[in-house]
DRENDO-1510 file (C-alpha; in Angstrom, 1 decimal, always signed):
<recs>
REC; n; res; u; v; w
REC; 1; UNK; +37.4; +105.3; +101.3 .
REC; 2; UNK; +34.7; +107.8; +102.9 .
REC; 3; UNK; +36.5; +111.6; +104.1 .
REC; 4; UNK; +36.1; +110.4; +107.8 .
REC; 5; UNK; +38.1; +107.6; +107.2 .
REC; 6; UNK; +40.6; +109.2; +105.2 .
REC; 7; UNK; +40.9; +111.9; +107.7 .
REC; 8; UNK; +41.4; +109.3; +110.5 .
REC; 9; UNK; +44.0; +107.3; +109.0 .
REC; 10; UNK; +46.4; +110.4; +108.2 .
REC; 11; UNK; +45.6; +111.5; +111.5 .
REC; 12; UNK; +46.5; +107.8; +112.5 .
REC; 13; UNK; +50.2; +108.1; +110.4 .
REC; 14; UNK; +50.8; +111.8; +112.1 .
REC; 15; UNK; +50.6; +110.2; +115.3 .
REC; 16; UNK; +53.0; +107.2; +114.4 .
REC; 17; UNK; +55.2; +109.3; +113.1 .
REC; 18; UNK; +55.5; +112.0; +116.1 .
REC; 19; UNK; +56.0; +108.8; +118.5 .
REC; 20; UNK; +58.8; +107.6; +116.4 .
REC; 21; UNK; +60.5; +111.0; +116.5 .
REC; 22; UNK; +59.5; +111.6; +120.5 .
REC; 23; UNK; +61.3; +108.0; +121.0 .
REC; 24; UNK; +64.3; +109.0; +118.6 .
REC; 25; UNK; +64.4; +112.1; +120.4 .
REC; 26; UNK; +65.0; +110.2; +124.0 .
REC; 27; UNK; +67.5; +107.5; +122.5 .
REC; 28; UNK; +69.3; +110.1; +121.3 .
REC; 29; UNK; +69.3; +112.2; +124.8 .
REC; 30; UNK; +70.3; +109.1; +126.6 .
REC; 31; UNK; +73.4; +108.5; +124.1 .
REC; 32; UNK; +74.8; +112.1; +124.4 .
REC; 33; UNK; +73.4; +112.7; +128.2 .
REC; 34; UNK; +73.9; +109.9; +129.9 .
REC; 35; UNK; +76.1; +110.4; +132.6 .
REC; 36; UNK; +76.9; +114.1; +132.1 .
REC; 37; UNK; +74.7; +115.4; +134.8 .
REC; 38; UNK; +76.7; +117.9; +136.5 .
REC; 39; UNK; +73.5; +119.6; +138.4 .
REC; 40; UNK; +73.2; +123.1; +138.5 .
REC; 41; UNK; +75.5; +125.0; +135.9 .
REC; 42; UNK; +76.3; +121.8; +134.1 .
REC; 43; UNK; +78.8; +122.5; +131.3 .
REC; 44; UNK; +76.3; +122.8; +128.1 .
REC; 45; UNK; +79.3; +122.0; +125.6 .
REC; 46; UNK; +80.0; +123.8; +122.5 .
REC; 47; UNK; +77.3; +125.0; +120.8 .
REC; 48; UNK; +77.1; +122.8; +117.6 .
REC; 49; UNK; +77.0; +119.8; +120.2 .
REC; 50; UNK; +74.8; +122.1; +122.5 .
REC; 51; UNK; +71.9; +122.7; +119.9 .
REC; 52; UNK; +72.0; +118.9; +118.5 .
REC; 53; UNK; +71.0; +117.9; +121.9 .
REC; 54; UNK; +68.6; +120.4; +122.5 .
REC; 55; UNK; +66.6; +119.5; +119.4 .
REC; 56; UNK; +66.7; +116.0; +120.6 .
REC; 57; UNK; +65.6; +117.5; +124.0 .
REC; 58; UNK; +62.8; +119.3; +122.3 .
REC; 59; UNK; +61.4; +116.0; +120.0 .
REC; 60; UNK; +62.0; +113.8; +123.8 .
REC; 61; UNK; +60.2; +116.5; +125.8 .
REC; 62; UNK; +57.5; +118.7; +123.7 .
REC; 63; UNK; +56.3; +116.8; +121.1 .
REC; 64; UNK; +54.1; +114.5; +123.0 .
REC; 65; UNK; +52.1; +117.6; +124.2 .
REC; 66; UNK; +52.1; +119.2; +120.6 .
REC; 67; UNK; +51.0; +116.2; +119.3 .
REC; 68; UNK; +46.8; +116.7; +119.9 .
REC; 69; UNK; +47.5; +119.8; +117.5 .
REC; 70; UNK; +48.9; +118.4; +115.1 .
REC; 71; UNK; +46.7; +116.1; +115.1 .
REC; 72; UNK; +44.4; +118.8; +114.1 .
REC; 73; UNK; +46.7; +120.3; +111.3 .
REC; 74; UNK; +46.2; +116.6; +109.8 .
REC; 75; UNK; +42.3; +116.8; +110.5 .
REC; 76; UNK; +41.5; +120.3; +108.8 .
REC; 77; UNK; +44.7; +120.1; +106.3 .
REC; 78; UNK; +47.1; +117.5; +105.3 .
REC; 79; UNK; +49.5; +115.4; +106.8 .
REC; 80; UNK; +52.2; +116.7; +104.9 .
REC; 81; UNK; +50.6; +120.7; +106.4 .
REC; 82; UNK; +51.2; +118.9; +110.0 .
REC; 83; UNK; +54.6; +117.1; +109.7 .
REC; 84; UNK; +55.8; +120.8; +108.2 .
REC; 85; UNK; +53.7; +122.5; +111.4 .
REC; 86; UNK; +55.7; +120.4; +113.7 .
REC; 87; UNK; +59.3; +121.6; +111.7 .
REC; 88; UNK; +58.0; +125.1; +112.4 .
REC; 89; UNK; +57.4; +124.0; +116.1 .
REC; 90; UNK; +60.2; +122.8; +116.4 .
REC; 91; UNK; +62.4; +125.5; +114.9 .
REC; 92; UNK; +60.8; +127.9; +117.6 .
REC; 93; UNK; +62.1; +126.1; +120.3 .
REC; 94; UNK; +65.6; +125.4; +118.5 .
REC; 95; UNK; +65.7; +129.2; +118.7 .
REC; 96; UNK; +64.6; +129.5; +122.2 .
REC; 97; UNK; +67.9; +127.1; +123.0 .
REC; 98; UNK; +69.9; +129.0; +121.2 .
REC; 99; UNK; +69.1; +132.5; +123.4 .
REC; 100; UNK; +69.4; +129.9; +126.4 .
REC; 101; UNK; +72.9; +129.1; +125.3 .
REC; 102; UNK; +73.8; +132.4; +124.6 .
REC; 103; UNK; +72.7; +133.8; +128.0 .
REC; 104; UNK; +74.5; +131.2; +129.3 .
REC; 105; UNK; +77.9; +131.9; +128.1 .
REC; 106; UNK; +77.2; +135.5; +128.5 .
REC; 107; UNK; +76.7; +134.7; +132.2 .
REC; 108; UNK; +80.3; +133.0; +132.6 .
REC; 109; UNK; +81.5; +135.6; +130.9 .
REC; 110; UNK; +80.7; +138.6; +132.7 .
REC; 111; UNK; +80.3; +137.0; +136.6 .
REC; 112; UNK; +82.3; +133.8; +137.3 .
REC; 113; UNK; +82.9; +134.2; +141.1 .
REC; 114; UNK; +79.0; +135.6; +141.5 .
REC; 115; UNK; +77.7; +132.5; +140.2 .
REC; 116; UNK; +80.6; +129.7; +141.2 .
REC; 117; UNK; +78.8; +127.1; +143.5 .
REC; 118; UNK; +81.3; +128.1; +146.7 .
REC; 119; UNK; +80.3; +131.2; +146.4 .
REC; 120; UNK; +76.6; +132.0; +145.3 .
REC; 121; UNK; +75.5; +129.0; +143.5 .
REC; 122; UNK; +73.0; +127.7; +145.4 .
REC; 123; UNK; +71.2; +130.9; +145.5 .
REC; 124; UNK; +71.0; +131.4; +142.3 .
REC; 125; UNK; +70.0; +127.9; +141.4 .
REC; 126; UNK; +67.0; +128.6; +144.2 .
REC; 127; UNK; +66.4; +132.0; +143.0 .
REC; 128; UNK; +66.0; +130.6; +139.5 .
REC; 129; UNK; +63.6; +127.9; +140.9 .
REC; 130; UNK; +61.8; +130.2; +143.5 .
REC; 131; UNK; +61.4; +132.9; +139.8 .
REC; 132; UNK; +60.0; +129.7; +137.9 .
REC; 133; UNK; +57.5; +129.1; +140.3 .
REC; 134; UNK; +56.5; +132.7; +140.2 .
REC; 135; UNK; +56.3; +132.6; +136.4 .
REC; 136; UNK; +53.7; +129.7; +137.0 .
REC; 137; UNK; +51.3; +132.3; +137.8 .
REC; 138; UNK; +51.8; +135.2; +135.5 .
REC; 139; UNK; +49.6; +136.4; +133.3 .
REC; 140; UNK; +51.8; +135.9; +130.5 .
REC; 141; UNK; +52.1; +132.2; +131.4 .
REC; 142; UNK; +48.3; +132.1; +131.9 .
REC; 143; UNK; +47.7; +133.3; +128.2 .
REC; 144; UNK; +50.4; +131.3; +126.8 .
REC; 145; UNK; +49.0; +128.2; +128.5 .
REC; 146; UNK; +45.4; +128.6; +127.6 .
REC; 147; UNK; +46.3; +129.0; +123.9 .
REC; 148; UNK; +48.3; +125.6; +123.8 .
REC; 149; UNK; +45.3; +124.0; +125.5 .
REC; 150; UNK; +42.6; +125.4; +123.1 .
REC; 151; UNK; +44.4; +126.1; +119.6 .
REC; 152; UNK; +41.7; +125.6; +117.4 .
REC; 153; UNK; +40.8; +129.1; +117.2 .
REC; 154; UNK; +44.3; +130.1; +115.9 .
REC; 155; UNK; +44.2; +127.1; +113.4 .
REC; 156; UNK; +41.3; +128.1; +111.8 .
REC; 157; UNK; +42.8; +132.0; +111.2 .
REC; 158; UNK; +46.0; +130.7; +109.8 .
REC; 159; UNK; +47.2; +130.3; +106.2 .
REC; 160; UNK; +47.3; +126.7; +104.4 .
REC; 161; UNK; +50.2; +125.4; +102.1 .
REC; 162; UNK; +53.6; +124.6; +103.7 .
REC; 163; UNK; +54.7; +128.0; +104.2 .
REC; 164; UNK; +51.3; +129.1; +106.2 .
REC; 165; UNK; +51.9; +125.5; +107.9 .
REC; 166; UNK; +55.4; +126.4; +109.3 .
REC; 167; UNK; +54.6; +130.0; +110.4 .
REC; 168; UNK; +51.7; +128.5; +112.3 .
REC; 169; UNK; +53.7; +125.7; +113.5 .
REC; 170; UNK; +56.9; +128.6; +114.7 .
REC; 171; UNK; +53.9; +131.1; +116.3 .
REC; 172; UNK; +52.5; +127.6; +117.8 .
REC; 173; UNK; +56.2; +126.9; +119.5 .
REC; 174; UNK; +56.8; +130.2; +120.2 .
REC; 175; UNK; +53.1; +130.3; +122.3 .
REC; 176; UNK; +54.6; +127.1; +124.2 .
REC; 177; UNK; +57.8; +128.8; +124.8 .
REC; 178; UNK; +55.8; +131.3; +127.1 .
REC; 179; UNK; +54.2; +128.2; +128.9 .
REC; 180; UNK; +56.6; +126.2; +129.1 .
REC; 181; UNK; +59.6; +129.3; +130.3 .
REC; 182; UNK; +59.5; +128.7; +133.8 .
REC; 183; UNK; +59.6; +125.2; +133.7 .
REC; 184; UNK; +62.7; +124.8; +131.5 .
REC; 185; UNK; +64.3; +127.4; +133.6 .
REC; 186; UNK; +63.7; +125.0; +136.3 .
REC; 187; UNK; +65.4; +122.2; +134.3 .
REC; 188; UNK; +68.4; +124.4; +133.7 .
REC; 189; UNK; +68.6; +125.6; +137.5 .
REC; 190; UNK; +68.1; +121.6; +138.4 .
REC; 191; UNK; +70.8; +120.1; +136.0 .
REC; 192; UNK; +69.7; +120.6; +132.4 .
REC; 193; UNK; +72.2; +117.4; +131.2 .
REC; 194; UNK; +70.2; +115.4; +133.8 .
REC; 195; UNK; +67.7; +113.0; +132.4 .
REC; 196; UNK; +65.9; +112.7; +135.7 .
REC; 197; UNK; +65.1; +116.0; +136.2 .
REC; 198; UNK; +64.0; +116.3; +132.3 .
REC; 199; UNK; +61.7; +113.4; +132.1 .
REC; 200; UNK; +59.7; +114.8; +135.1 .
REC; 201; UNK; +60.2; +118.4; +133.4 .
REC; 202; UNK; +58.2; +116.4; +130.5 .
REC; 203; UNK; +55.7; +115.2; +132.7 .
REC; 204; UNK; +55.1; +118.4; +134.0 .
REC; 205; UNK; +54.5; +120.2; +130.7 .
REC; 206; UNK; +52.2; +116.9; +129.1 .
REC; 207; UNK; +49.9; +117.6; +132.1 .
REC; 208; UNK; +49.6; +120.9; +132.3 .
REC; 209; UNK; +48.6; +121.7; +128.6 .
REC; 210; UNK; +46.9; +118.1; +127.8 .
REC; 211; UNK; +45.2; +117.1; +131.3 .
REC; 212; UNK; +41.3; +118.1; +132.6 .
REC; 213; UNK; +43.2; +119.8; +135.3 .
REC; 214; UNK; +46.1; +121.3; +133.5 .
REC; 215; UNK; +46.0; +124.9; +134.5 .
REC; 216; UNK; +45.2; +123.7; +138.2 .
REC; 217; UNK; +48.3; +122.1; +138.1 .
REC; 218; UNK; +50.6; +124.7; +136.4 .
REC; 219; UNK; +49.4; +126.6; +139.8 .
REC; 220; UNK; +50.3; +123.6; +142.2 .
REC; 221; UNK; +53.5; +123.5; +140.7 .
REC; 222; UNK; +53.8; +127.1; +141.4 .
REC; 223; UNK; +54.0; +126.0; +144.8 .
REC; 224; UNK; +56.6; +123.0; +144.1 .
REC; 225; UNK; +58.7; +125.3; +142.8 .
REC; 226; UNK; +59.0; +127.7; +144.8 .
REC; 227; UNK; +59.7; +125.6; +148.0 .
REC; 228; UNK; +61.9; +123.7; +146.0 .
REC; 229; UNK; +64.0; +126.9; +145.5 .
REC; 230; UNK; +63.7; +128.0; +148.9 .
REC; 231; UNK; +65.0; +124.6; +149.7 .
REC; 232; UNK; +68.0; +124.4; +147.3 .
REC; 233; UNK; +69.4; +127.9; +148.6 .
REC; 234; UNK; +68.9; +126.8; +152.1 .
REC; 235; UNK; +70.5; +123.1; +152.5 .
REC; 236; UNK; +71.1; +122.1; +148.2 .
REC; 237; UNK; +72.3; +118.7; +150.0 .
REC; 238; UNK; +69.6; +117.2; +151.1 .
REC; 239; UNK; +67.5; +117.5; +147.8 .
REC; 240; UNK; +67.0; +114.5; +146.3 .
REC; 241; UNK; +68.2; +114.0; +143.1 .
REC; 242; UNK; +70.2; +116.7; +142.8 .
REC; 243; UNK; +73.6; +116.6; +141.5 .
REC; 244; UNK; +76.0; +118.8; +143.4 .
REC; 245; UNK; +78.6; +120.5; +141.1 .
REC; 246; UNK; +82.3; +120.5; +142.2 .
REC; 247; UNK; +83.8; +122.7; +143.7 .
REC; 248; UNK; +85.6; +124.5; +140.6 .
REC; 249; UNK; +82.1; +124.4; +138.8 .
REC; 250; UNK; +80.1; +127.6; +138.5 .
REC; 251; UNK; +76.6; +127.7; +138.3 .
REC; 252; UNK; +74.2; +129.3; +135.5 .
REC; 253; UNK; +70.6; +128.7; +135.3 .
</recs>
């Protein structure tokens, strides 16, 4: 068997395996989720049962864009350098969860009342939306995006073996973390237990970093998101799809 060939079918079992984990990763999300979609401050759980579902959230939702660099990892190294580049990938958002969670319990901690839906809720939901959509077009964001869209430059300067493969694979996740911020702050102002909302949160992020027109989009959705938020703090009722809490739920994007 020729190098090209070789090179194709490990590429070829890379990819199989990343679909079987994306489609793992949404079974699993639709056995713990469904149902639980609270909207805006859904209850995240405790965190043991917070963080399995966010790495199932992670597999469901990012892999599918991460999966044209890997790809690469399998081209210029091994498969076994890419399946431990996607581990460090993962990881990196598994951390990003975790500071999610923990600002999130911070925030019912210290202001309740401020952010009870009664009270504030949709504002802040609509603020959190409205900050998204200004995120889109940061320069931070802008950086962030074009390094997930061309990563061959970083491949080629990072170390081989398994452990140069998962610090790649971590600085990779952490890159898409910056892209990606605004957007999951969007799913966690929308109803971050809601399957609806995360699916099109997915399509959103596939696009932007895998499409011709990707960073086009990330600034139409600028635009999206920022109405959106507008609308959400000015009538949350008539936005479709959206869950409104109850009445003793409080709200934390």
């Amino acid at each position: 068997m020729g190098v090209s060939a070789l090179t194709s079918r490990r590429a070829a079992v890379v990819l199989a395996l990343l679909a079987v984990v994306t489609l793992a990763g949404w079974v699993v999300s639709f056995e713990r989720m469904h149902g639980m979609d609270a909207g805006p401050g859904t209850n995240l759980g405790s965190f043991g049962w917070f963080v399995g579902a966010w790495v199932a959230m992670t597999a469901a939702m990012m892999l599918p864009s991460a999966a044209p660099t890997a790809l690469l990892v399998a081209r210029m190294r091994t498969g076994a350098d890419a399946v431990v580049f996607v581990v460090g990938y993962v990881l990196a958002w598994t951390v990003y969860g975790v500071a999610a969670y923990g600002v999130y319990r911070g925030a019912r901690l210290v202001a309740p009342s401020f952010v009870a839906w009664q009270a504030h809720g949709p504002w802040v939901a609509g603020g959190a939306l409205a900050f998204a959509g200004l995120y889109q077009v940061s320069s931070l964001k802008t950086s962030c995006l074009r390094h997930c869209r061309s990563p061959l430059h970083f491949l080629l300067r990072a170390h081989g073996g398994a452990l140069g493969s998962l610090r790649a694979g971590s600085w990779h996740g952490f890159y898409c973390v910056g892209c990606c911020a605004g957007l999951m702050l969007a799913l966690f102002a929308l109803g971050v237990m809601s399957l609806a909302w995360m699916a099109l949160v997915g399509v959103a992020i596939l696009v932007e970093k895998t499409m011709p027109r990707g960073m086009q989009t990330a600034n139409l959705l600028a635009v999206v998101l920022v109405v959106l938020g507008i609308w959400v703090a000015a009538s949350p009722a008539s936005v479709p799809g959206l869950t409104k809490p109850h009445a003793e739920q409080t709200m934390h994007p």
